[in-house]
Kinemage of the C-alpha trace (Angstrom):
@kinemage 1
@onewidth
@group {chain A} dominant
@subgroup {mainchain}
@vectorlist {calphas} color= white
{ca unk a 1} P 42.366 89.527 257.558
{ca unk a 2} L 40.548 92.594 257.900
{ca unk a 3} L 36.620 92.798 257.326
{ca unk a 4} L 34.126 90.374 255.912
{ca unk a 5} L 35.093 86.693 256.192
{ca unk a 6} L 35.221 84.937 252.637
{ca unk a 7} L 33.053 81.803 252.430
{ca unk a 8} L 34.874 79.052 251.084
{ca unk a 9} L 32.073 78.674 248.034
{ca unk a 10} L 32.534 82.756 247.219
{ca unk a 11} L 36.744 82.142 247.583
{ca unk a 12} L 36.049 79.112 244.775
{ca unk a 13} L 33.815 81.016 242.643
{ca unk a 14} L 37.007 84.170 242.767
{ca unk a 15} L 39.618 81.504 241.569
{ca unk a 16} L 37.611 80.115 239.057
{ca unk a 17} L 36.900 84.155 237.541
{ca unk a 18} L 40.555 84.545 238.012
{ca unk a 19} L 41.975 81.894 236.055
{ca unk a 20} L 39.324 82.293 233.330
{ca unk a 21} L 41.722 85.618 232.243
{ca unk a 22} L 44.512 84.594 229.728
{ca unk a 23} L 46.492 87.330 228.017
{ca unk a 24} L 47.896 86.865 224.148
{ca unk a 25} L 51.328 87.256 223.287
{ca unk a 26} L 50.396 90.018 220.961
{ca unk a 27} L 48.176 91.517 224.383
{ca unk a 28} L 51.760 91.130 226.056
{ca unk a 29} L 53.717 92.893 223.131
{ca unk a 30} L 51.726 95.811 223.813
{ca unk a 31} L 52.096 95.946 227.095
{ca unk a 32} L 55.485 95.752 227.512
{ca unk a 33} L 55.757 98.529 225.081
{ca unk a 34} L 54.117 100.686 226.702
{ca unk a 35} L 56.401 99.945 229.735
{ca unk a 36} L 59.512 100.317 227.878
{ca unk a 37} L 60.986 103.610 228.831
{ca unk a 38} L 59.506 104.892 231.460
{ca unk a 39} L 61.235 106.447 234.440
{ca unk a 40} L 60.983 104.978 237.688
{ca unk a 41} L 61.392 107.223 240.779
{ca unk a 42} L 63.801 107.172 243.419
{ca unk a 43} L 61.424 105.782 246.082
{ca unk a 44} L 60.000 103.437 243.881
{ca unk a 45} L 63.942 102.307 242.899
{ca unk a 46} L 64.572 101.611 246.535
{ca unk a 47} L 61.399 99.268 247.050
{ca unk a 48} L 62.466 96.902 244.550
{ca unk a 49} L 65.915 97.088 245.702
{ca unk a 50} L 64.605 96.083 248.934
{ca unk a 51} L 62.584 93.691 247.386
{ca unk a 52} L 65.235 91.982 246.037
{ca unk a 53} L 67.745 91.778 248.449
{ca unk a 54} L 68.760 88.205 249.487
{ca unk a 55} L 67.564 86.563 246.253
{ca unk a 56} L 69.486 84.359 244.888
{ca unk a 57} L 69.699 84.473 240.865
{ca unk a 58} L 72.400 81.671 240.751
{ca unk a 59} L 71.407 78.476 238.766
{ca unk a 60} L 70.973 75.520 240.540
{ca unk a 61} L 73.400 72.501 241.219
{ca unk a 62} L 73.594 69.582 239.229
{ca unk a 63} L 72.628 67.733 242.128
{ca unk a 64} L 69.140 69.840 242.756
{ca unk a 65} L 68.600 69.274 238.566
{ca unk a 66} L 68.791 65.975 239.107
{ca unk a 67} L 66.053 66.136 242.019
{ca unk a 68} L 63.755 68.115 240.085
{ca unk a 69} L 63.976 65.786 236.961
{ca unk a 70} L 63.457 62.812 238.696
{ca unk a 71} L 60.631 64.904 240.953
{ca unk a 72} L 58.740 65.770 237.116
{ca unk a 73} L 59.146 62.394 235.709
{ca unk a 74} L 57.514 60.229 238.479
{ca unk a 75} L 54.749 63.396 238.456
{ca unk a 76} L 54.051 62.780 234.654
{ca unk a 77} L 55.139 58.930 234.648
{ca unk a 78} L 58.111 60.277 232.195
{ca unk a 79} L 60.973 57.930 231.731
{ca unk a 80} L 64.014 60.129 230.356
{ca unk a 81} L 67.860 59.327 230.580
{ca unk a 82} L 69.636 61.506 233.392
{ca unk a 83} L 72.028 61.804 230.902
{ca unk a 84} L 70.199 64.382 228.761
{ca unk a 85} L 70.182 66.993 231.612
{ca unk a 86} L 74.096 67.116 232.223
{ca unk a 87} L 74.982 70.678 231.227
């Protein structure tokens, strides 16, 4: 890190600000209409290509489903039948 070193209370008191920001759905609406359209340039193109690259938008297995279900349940004491997540 460059510069001044963060104390841990002034790091707290940033993440506490930070999370105090919540947007609306019709906050997001407007947004994303005002994003709609507009032309992104060449350079800009190739960042997020590079960005990108190497990520993987493929579902997961059945197998890893199954992980994460049984992972969320014992998090939130859920019992649910593995039979409701078969796709």
């Amino acid at each position: 890190m460059v510069g001044k070193k963060l104390s841990e209370e002034h790091k707290r008191k940033i993440s506490k600000s930070a999370k105090k920001v919540t947007h609306t759905l019709e906050w997001n609406k407007k947004i994303s209409e005002a994003n709609k359209g507009k032309k992104l340039s060449e350079k800009h193109k190739e960042k997020l290509s590079k960005a990108h690259r190497g990520k993987s938008s493929q579902k997961n297995s059945e197998e890893n489903l199954a992980k994460f279900t049984k992972a969320k349940n014992l998090i939130f004491g859920k019992v649910v039948s593995p039979l409701n997540h078969i796709r």
